[in-house]
Structures are given as structure tokens and as C-alpha cells.
TIRO-2110 file (N, C-alpha, C; in Angstrom, 1 decimal):
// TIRO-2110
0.8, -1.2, 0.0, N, 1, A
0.0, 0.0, 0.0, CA, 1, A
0.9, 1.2, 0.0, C, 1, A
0.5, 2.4, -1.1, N, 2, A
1.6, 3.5, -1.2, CA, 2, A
0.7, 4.4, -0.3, C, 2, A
1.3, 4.8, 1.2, N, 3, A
0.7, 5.9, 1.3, CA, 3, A
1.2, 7.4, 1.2, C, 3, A
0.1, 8.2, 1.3, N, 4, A
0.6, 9.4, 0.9, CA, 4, A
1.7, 10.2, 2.3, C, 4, A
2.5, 11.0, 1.6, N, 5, A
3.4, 11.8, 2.8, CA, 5, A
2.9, 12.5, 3.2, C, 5, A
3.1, 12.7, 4.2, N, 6, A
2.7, 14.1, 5.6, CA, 6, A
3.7, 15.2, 5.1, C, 6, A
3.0, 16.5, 4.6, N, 7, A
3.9, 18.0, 4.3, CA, 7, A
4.3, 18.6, 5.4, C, 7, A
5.0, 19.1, 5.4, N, 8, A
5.7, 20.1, 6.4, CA, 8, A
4.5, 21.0, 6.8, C, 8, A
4.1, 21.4, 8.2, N, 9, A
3.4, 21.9, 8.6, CA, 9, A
2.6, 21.1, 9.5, C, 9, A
2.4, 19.5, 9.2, N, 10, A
1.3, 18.7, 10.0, CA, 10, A
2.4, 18.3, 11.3, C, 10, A
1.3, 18.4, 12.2, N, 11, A
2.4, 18.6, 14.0, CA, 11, A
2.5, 17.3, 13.8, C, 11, A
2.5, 15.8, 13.5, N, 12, A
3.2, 14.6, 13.1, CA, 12, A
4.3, 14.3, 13.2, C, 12, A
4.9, 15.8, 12.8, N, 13, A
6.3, 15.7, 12.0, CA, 13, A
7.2, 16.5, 12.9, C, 13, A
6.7, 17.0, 13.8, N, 14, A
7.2, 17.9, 14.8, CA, 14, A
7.1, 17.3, 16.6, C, 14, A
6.5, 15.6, 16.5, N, 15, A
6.6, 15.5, 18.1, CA, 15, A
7.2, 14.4, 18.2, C, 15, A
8.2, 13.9, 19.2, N, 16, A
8.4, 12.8, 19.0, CA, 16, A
7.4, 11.5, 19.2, C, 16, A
8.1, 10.7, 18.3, N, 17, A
7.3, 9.6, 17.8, CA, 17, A
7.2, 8.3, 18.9, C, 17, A
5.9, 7.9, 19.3, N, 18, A
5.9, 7.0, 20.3, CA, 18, A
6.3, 5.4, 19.9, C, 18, A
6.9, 4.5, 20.8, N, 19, A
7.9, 3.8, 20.5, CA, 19, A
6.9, 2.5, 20.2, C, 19, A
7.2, 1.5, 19.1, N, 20, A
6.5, 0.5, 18.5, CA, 20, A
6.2, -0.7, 19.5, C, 20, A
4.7, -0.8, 19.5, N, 21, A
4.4, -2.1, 20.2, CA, 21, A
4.0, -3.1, 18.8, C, 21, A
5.3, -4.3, 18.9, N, 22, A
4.9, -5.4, 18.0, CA, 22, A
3.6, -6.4, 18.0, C, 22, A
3.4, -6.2, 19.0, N, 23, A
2.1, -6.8, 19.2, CA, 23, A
0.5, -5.9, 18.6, C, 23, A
0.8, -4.6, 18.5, N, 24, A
-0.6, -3.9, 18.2, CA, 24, A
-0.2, -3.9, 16.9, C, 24, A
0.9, -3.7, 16.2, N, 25, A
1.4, -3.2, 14.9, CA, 25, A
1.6, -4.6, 13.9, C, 25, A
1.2, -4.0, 12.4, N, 26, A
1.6, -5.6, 11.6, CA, 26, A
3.0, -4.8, 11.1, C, 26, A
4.3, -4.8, 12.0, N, 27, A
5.7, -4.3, 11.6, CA, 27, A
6.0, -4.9, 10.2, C, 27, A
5.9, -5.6, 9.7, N, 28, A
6.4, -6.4, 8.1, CA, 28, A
5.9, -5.7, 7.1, C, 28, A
4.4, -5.7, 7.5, N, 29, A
3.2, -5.2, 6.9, CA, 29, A
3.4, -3.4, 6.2, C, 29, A
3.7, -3.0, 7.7, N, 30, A
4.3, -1.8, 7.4, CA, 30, A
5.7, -1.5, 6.6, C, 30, A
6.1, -2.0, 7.4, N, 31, A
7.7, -1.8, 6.7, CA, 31, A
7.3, -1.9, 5.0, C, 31, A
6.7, -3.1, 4.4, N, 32, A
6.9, -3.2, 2.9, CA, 32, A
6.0, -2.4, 2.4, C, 32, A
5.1, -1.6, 3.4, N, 33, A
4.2, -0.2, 2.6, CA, 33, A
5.4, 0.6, 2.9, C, 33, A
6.0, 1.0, 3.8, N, 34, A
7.1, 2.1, 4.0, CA, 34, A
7.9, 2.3, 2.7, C, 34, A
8.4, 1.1, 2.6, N, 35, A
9.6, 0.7, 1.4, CA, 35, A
9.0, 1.1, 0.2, C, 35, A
7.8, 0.7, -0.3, N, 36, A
6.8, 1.3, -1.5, CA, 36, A
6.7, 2.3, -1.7, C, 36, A
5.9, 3.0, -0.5, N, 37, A
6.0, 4.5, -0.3, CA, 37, A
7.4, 4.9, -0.8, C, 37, A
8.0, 5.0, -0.3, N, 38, A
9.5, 5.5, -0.5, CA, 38, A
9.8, 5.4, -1.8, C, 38, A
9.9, 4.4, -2.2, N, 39, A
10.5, 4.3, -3.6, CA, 39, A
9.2, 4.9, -4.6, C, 39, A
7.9, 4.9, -4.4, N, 40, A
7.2, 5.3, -5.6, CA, 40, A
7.6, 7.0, -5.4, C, 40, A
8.1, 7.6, -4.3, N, 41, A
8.2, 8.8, -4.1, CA, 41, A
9.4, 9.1, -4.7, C, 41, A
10.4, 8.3, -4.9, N, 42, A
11.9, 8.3, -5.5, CA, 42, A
12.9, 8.9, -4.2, C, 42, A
12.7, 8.8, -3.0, N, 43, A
13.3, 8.5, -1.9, CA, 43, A
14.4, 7.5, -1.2, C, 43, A
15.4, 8.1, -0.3, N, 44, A
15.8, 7.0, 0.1, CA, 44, A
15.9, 6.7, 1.8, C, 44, A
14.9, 6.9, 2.1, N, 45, A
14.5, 6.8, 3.6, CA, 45, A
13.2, 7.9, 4.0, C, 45, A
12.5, 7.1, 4.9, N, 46, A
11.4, 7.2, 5.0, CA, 46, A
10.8, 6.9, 6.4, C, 46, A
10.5, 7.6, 7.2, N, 47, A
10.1, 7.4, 8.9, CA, 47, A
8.5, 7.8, 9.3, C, 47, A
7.8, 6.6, 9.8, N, 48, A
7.0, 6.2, 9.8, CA, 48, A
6.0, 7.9, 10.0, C, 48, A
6.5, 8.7, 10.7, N, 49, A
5.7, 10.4, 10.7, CA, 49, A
5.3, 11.0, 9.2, C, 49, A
6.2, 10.4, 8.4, N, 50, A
5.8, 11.3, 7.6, CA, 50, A
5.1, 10.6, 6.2, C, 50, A
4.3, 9.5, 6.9, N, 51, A
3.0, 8.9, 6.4, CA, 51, A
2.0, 9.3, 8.0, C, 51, A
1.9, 9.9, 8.5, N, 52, A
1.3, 10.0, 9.7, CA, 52, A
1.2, 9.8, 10.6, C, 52, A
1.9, 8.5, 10.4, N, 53, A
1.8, 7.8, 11.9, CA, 53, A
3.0, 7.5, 12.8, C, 53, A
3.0, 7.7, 14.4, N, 54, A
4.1, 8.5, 15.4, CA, 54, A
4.1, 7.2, 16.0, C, 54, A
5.4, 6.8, 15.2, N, 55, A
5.9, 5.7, 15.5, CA, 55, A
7.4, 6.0, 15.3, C, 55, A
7.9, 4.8, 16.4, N, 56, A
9.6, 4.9, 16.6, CA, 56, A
10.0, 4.0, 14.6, C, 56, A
10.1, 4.2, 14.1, N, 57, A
10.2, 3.1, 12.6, CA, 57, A
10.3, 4.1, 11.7, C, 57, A
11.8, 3.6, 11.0, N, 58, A
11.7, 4.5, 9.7, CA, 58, A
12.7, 2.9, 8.8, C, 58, A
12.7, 3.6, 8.0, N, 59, A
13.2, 2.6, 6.6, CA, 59, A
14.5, 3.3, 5.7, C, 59, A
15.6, 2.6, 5.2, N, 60, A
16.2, 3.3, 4.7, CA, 60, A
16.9, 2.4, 3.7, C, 60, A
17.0, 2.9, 2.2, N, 61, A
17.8, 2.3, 1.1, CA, 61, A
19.2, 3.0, 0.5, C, 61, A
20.3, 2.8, 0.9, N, 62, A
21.0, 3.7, 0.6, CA, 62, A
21.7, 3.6, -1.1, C, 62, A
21.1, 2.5, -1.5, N, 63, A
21.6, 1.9, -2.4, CA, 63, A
22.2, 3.1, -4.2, C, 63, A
21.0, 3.6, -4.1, N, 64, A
20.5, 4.6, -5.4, CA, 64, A
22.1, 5.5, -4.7, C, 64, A
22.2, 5.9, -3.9, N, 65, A
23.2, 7.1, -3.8, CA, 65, A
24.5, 6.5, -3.8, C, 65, A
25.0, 5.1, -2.5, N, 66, A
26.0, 4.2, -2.4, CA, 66, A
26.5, 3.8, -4.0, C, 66, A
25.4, 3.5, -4.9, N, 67, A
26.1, 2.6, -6.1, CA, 67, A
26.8, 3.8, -7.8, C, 67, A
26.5, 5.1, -6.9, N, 68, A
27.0, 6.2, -7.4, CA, 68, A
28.3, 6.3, -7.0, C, 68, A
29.0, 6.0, -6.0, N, 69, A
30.0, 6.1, -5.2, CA, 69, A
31.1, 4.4, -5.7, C, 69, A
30.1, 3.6, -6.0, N, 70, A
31.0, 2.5, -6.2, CA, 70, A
30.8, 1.7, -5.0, C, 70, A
30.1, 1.9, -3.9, N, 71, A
29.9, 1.3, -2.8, CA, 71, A
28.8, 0.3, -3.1, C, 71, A
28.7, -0.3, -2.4, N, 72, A
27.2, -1.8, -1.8, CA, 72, A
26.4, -0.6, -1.0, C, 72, A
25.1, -0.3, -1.2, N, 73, A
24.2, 0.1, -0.5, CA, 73, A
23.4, -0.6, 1.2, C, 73, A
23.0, 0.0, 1.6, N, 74, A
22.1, -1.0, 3.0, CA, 74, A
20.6, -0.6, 2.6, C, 74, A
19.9, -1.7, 2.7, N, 75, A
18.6, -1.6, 3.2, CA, 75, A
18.4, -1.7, 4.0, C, 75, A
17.3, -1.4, 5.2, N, 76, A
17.2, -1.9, 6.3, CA, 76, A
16.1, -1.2, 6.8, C, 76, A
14.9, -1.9, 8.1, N, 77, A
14.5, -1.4, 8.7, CA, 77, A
14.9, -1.2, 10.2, C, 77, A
14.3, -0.2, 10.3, N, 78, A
14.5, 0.7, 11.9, CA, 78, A
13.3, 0.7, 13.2, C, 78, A
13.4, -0.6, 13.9, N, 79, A
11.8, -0.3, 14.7, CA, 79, A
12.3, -0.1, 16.3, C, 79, A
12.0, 0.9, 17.1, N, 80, A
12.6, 1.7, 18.3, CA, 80, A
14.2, 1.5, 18.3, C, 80, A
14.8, 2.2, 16.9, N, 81, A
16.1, 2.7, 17.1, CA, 81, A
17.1, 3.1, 18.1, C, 81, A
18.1, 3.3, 18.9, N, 82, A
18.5, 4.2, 19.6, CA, 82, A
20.1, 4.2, 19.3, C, 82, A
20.3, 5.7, 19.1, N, 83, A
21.7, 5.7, 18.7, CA, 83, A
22.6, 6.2, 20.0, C, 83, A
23.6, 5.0, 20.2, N, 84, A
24.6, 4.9, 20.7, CA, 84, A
25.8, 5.9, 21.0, C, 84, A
26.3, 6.4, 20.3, N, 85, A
27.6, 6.9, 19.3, CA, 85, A
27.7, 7.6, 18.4, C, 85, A
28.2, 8.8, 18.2, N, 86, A
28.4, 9.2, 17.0, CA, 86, A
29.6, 9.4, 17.2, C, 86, A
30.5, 9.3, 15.6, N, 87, A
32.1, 9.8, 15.7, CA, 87, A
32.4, 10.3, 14.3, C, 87, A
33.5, 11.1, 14.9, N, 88, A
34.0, 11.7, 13.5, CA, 88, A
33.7, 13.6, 13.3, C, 88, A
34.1, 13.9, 12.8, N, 89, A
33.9, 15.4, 12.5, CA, 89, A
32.6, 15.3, 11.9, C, 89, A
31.8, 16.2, 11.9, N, 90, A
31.0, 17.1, 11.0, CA, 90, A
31.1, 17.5, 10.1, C, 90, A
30.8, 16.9, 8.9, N, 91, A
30.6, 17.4, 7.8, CA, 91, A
29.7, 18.2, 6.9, C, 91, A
29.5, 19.0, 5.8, N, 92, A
27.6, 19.3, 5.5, CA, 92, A
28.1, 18.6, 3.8, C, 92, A
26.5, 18.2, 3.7, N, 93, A
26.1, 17.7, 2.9, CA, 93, A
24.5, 18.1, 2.6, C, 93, A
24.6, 18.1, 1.1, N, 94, A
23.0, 18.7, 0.7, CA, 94, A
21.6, 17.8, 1.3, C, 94, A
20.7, 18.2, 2.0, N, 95, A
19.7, 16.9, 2.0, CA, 95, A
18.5, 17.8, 1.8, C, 95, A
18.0, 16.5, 1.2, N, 96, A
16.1, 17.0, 0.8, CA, 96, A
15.2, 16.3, 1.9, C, 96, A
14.2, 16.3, 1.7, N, 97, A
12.8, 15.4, 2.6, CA, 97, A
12.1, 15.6, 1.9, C, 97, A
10.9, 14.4, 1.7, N, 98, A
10.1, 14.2, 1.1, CA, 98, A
8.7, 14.9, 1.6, C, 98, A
8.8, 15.4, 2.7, N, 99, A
7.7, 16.1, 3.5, CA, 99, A
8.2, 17.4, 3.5, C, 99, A
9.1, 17.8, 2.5, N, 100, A
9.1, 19.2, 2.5, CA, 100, A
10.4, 19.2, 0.7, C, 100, A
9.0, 19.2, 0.0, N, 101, A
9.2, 19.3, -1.2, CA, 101, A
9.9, 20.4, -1.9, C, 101, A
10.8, 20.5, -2.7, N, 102, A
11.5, 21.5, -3.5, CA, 102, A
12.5, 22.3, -3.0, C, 102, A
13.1, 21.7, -1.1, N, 103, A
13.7, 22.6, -0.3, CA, 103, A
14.8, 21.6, -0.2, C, 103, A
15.8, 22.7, -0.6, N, 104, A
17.7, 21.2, 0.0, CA, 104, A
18.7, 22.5, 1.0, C, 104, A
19.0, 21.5, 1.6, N, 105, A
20.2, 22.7, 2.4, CA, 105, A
21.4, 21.6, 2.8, C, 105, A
22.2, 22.1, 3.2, N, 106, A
23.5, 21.8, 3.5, CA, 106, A
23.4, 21.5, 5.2, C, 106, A
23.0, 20.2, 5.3, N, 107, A
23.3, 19.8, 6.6, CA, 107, A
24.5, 19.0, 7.7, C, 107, A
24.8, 19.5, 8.6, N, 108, A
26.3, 19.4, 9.1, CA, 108, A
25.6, 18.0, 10.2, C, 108, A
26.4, 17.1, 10.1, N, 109, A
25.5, 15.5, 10.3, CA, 109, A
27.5, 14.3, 10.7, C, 109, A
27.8, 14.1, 11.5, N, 110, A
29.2, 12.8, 11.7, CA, 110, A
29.0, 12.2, 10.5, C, 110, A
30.0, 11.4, 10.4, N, 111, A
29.8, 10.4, 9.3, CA, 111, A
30.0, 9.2, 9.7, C, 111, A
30.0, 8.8, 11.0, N, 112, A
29.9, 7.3, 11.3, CA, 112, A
29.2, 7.1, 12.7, C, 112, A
28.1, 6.1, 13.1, N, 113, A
27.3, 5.8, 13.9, CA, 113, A
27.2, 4.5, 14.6, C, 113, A
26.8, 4.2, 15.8, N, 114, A
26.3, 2.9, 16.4, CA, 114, A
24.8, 3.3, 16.8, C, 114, A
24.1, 2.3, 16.4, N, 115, A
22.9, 2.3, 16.7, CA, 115, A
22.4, 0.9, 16.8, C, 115, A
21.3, 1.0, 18.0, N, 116, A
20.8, 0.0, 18.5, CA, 116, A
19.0, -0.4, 18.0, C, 116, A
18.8, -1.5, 17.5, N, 117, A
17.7, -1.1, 16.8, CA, 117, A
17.2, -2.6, 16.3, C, 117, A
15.9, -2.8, 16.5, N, 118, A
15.1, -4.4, 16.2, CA, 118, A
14.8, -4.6, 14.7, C, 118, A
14.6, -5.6, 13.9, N, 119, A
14.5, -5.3, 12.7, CA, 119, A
13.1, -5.8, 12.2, C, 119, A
12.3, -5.7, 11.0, N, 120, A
11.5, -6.5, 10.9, CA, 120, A
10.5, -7.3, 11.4, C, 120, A
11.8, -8.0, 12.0, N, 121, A
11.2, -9.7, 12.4, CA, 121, A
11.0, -9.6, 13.9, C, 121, A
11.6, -8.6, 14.0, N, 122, A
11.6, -8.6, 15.6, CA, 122, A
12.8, -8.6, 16.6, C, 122, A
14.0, -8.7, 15.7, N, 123, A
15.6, -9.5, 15.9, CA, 123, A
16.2, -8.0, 16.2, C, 123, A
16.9, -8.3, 17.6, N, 124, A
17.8, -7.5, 17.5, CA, 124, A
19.4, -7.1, 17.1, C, 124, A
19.5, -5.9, 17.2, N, 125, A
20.8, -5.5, 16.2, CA, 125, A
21.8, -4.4, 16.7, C, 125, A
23.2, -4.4, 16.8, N, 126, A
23.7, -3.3, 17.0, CA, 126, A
24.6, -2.8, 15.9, C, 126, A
24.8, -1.9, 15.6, N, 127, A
25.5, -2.1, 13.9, CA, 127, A
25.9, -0.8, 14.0, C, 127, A
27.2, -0.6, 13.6, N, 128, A
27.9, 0.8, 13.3, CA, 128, A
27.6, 0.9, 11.6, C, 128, A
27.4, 2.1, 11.5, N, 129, A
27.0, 2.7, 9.9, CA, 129, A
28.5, 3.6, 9.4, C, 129, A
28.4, 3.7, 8.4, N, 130, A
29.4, 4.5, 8.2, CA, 130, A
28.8, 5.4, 6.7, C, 130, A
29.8, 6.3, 6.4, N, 131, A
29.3, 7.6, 5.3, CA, 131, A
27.8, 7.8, 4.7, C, 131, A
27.8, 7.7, 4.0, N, 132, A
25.9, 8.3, 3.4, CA, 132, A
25.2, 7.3, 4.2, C, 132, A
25.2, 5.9, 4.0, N, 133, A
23.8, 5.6, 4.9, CA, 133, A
23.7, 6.1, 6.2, C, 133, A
24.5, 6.4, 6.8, N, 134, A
25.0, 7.1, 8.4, CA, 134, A
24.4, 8.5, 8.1, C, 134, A
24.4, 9.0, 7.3, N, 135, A
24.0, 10.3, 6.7, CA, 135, A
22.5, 10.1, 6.9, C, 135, A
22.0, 8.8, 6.3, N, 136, A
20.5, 8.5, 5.8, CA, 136, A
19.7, 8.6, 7.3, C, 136, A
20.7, 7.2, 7.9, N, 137, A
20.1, 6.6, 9.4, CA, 137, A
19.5, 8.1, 10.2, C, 137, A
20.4, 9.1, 10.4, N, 138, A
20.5, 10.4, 11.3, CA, 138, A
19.4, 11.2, 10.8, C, 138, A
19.2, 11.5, 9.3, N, 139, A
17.8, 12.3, 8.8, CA, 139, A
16.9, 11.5, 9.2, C, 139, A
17.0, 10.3, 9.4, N, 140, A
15.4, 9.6, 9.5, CA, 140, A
15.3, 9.5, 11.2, C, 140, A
16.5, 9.4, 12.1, N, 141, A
16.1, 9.4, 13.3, CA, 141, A
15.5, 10.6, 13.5, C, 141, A
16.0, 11.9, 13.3, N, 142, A
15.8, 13.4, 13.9, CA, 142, A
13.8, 12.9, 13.5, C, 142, A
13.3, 12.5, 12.2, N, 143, A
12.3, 12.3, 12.1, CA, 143, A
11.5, 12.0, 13.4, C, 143, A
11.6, 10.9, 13.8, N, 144, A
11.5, 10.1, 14.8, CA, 144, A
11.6, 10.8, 16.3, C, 144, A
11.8, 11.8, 16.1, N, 145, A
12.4, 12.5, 17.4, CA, 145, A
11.8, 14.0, 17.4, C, 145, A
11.1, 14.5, 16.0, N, 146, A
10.4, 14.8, 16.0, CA, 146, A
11.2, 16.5, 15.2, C, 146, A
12.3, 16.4, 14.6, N, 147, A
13.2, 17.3, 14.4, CA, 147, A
13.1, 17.1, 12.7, C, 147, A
13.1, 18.1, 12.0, N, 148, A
13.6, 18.1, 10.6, CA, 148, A
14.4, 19.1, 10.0, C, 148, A
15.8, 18.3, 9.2, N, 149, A
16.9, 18.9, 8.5, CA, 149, A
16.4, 20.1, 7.9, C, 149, A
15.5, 21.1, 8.5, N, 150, A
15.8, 22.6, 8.2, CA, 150, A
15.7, 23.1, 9.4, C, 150, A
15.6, 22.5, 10.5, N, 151, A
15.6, 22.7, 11.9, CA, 151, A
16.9, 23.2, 12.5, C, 151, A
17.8, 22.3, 11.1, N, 152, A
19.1, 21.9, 11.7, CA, 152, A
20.1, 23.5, 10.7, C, 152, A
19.1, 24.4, 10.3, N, 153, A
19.7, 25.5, 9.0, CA, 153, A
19.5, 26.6, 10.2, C, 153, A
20.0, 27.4, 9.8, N, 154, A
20.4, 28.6, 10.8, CA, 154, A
21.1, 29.9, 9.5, C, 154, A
20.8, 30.8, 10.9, N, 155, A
20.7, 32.5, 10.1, CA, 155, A
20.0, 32.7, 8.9, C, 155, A
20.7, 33.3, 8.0, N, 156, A
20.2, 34.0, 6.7, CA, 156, A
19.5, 33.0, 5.7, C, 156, A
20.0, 31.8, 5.9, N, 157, A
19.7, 30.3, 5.2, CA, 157, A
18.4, 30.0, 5.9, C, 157, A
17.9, 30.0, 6.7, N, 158, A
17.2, 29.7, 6.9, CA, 158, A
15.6, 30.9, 7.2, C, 158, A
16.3, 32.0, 7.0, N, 159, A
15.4, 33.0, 6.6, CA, 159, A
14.7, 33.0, 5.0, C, 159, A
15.9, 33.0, 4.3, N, 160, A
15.4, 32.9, 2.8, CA, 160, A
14.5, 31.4, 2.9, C, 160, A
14.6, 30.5, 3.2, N, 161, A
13.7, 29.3, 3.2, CA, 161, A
12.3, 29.6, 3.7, C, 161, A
11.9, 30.6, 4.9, N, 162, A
11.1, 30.6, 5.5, CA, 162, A
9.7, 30.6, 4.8, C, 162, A
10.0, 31.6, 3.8, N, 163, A
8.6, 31.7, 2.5, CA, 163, A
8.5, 30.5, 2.3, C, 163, A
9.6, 29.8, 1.4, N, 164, A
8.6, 28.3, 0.8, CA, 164, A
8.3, 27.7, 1.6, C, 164, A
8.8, 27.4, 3.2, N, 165, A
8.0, 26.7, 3.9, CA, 165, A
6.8, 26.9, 4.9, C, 165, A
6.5, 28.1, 4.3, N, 166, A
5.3, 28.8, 4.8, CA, 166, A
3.8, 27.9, 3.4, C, 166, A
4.9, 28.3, 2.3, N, 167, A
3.4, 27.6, 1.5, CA, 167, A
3.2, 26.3, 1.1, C, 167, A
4.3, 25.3, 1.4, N, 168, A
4.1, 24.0, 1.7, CA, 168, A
3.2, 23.9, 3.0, C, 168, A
3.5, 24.6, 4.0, N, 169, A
2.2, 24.1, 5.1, CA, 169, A
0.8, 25.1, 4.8, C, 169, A
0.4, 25.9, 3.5, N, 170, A
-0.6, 26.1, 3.1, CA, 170, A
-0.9, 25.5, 1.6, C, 170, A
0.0, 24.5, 2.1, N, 171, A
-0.7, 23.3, 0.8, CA, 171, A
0.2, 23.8, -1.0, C, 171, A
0.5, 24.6, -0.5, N, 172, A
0.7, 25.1, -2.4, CA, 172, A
2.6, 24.5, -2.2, C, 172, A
2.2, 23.5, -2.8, N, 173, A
3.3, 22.4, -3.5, CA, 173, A
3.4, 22.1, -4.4, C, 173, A
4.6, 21.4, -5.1, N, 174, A
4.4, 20.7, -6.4, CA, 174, A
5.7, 19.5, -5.9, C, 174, A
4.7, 18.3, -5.9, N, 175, A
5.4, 17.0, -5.9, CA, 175, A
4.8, 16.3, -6.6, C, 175, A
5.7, 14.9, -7.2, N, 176, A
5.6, 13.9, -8.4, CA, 176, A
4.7, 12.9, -7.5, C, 176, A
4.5, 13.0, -6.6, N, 177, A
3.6, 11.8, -5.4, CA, 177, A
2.7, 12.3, -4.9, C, 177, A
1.9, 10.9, -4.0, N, 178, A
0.7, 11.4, -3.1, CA, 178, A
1.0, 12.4, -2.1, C, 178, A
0.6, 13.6, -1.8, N, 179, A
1.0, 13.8, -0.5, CA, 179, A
-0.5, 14.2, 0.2, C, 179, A
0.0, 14.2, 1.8, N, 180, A
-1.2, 14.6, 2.5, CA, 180, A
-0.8, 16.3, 2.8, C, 180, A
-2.2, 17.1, 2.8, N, 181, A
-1.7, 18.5, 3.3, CA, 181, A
-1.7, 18.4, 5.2, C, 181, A
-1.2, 19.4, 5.8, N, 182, A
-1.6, 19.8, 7.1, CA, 182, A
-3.1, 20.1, 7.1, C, 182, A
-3.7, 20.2, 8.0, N, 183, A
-5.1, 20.1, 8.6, CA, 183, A
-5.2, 21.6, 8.1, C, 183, A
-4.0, 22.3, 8.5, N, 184, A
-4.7, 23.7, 8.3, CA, 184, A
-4.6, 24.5, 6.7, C, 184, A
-4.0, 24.1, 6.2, N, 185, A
-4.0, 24.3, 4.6, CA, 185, A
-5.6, 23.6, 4.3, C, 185, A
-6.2, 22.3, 4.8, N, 186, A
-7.0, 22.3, 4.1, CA, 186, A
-8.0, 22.6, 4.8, C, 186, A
-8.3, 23.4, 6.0, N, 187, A
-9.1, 24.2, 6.3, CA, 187, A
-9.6, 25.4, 5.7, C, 187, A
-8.0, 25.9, 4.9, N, 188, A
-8.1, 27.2, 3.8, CA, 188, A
-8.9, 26.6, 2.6, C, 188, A
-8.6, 25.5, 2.4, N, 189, A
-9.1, 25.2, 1.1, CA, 189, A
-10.7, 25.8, 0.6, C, 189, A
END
């Protein structure tokens, strides 16, 4: 099932996400709508908020960007995460989000991680990441936590942005996918 994204402006995407009970949730179920979603959106990570629903779970393919590089990509899912460790300097790198369409900024993000985190099936996992998917894992946790990579833009950068993310949360977008508006864009409607 492809569902539609949550736009920047729906408070979803702004609280942290309450942590996954495998027993109320069909986790698999979800996950391979996550993974769908994601790729029919041409994405490469995807956290459960920004289909609506505030959950610790996000999904990530790093493969499309990795196989640019000459590297093996990761798939994987993410169900109550927690990151361990971060190491390494700070670097910036351009990122987009799919809940806040036509906007990229240069976000300053480690480039290597431990994180603690169940998969799928239920199995758990501790795994150090390293360069872009470590890049991926970090935009999708901030998700999860209730934070998004323009949260992370500051001064004059994030002034000039403020217009277009004023009319993504009054709905006037242009994306290639389903999306959902905020409640209050379609109050204007």
C-alpha cells in the first residue's frame, strides 16, 4: 500500500514519535508499505511520521546514492532505534525530505554511527554505519524525534527558506507523489 506523505506543517512531523508495540502493529506489513511509499516517491529513507503515523520506525535504502559512489548500499529497517555513538567530524552535505518538497540545504551530520535497533522480524541489532547511509540513518532518526533537516539551517539560510515553507504548510506544493496536506491548509481550502 503506497501511502501518501505528511507536508511540512502537520504537527506529526514535529513530536516525538511513540515507541513500537509489535504486538498492536503488523511491523512487516508496514515496513513493505514504507519501502513502496518511499521508492514510488523516489526517496531514500522514510520514517514512519511522515505517512502520519508516530511511531519509533523508519526505513532506509541507501543503495540509489552508495552505487554512485561505487559502494554496496544497506537496506534496512528501523523499529525503536537508539543511537549509541556518534564519531568523527562534522561534515555538511545537501539533504532534501520528502515532507518538505522543492527545499535542499547543507546539513552538518558525523559520518559514522552505532545504533541500537530491532528489525523487521523482531531480531535485534547493534551495527555501526558509516558515510551516506549514516547520513540516511541520522535524517530519519531526527524524524523520529520529532526534528527536521531545516531545523538543523540557521541564520540568513534559513530566513530565505522561510517563504517556501510557509506555502508548503498552506498546501501550495508541487510534488511527483501522493501527498497529505496539514489540517490547516485544508481548512483554507
Amino acid at each position: 500500500m503506497i501511502y501518501p506523505i505528511v507536508l511540512y506543517g502537520d504537527p506529526v512531523l514535529k513530536k516525538p514519535a511513540e515507541p513500537v508495540d509489535p504486538e498492536q502493529i503488523d511491523v512487516k506489513q508496514l515496513s513493505e508499505d514504507m519501502f513502496e511509499t518511499m521508492y514510488q516517491a523516489s526517496g531514500v529513507g522514510l520514517a514512519a511520521p511522515q505517512i502520519g503515523k508516530s511511531l519509533r520506525m523508519f526505513v532506509i535504502d541507501s543503495t540509489p546514492l552508495d552505487e554512485d559512489e561505487g559502494k554496496e548500499g544497506i537496506r534496512r529497517v528501523f523499529v525503536n532505534p537508539e543511537i549509541l555513538e556518534t564519531e568523527g567530524d562534522d561534515f555538511a552535505f545537501e539533504e532534501g525530505c520528502l515532507s518538505i518538497p522543492g527545499i535542499r540545504a547543507d546539513v552538518q551530520r558525523p559520518p559514522k554511527l552505532t545504533i541500537q535497533y530491532q528489525d523487521e522480524s523482531g531480531q535485534e541489532h547493534t551495527e555501526t554505519i558509516e558515510g551516506m547511509p549514516a547520513r540516511i540513518v541520522l535524517h530519519e532518526y531526527d524524524h523520529i524525534e520529532g526534528v527536521l533537516f531545516v531545523d538543523h539551517v540557521k541564520g540568513l539560510k534559513k530566513r530565505l527558506m522561510k517563504g517556501k515553507l510557509t506555502n508548503i504548510s498552506k498546501g501550495q506544493v508541487d510534488a511527483n507523489y501522493r501527498v497529505k496536506l496539514p489540517a490547516k491548509a485544508i481548512r483554507r481550502a
